[in-house]
C-alpha positions as CSV (number, residue, x, y, z in Angstrom):
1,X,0.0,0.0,0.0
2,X,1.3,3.2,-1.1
3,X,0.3,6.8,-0.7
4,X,-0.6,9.0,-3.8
5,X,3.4,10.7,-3.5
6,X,4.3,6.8,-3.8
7,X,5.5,6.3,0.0
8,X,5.4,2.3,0.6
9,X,3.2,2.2,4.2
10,X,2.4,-1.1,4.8
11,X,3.4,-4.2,2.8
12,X,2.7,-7.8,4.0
13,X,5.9,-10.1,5.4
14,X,6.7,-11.8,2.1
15,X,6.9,-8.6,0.1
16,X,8.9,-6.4,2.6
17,X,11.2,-9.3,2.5
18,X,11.4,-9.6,-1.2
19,X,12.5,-6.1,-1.6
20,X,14.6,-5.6,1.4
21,X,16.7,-8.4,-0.1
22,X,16.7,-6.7,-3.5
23,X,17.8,-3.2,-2.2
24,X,20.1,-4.7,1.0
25,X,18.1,-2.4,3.5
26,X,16.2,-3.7,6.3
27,X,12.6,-2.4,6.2
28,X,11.6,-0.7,3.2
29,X,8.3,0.8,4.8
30,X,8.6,4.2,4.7
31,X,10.5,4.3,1.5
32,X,9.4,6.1,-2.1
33,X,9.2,3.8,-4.9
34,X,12.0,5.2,-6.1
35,X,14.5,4.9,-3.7
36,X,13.8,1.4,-3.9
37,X,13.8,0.9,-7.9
38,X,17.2,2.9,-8.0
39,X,18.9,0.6,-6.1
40,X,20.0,-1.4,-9.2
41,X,20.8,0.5,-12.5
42,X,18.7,-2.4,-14.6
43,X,15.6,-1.4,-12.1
44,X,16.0,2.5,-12.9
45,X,13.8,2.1,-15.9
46,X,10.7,1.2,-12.9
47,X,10.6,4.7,-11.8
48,X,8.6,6.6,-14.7
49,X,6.7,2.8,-14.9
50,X,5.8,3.6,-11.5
51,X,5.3,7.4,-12.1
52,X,2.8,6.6,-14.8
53,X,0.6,4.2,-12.9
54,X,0.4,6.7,-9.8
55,X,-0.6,9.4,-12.4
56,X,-2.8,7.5,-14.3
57,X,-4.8,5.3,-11.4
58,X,-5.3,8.8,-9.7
59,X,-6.4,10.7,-12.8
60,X,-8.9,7.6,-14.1
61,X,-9.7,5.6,-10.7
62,X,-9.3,2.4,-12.6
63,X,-7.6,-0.9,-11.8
64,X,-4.3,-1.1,-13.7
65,X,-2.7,-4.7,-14.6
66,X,0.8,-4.7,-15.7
67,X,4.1,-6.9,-15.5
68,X,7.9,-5.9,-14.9
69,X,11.1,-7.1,-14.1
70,X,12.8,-7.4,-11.2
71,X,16.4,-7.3,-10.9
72,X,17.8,-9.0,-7.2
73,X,20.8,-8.3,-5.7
74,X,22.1,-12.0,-5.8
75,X,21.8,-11.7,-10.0
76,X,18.7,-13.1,-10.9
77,X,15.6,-11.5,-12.3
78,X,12.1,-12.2,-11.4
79,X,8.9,-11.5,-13.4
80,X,6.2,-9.8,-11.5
81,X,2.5,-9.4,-12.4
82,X,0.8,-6.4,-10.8
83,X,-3.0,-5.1,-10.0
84,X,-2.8,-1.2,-8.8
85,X,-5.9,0.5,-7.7
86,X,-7.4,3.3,-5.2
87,X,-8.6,2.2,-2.3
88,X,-10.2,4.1,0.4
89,X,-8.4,3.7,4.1
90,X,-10.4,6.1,6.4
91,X,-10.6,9.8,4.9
92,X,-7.1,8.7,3.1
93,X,-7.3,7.4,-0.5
94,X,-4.0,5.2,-1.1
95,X,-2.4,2.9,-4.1
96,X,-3.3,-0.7,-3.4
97,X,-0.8,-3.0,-5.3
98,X,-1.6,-6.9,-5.8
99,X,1.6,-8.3,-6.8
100,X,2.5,-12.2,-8.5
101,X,5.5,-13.5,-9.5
102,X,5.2,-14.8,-12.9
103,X,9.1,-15.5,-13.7
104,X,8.1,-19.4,-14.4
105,X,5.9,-18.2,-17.1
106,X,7.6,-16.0,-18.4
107,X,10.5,-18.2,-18.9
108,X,8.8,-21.1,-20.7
């Protein structure tokens, strides 16, 4: 879950580990989307991804479904499959992402 500036403010376990692995750091609650995806040069091209689904999903209010590449620290990449979309938390709207790895897939 993300806020509309693209602050990460809660993620579940399996995610937080995920990308704490791929950027070395700890905890990445707290962190901007693109502190995260600047961690590894071949990730860089994530930000204006990212940039564009926070502009559009707050412009339209529609569910977005899109894939990308991730680039870990240990080498490897991993294919992910994504479902963004507003949900309401309180008075606070934020950016919902559903996230699936899909590298098996996409290596057949």
């Amino acid at each position: 879950i993300f806020d509309l500036d693209g602050n990460l403010l809660d993620c579940n376990k399996a995610t937080n580990m995920f990308l704490s692995e791929h950027t070395l750091e700890n905890d990445i609650i707290g962190k901007n989307f693109r502190e995260f995806w600047s961690y590894h040069e071949k990730d860089k091209p994530l930000i204006p991804l990212f940039e564009e689904i926070l502009e559009k999903i707050t412009k339209d209010e529609k569910n977005l479904k899109f894939e990308f590449p991730i680039h870990r620290s240990i080498g490897d990449k991993l294919w992910v499959s994504a479902i963004a979309s507003l949900l309401k938390i309180g008075k606070e709207t934020v950016i919902q992402f559903i996230m699936q790895d899909i590298t098996k897939r996409k290596n057949t």
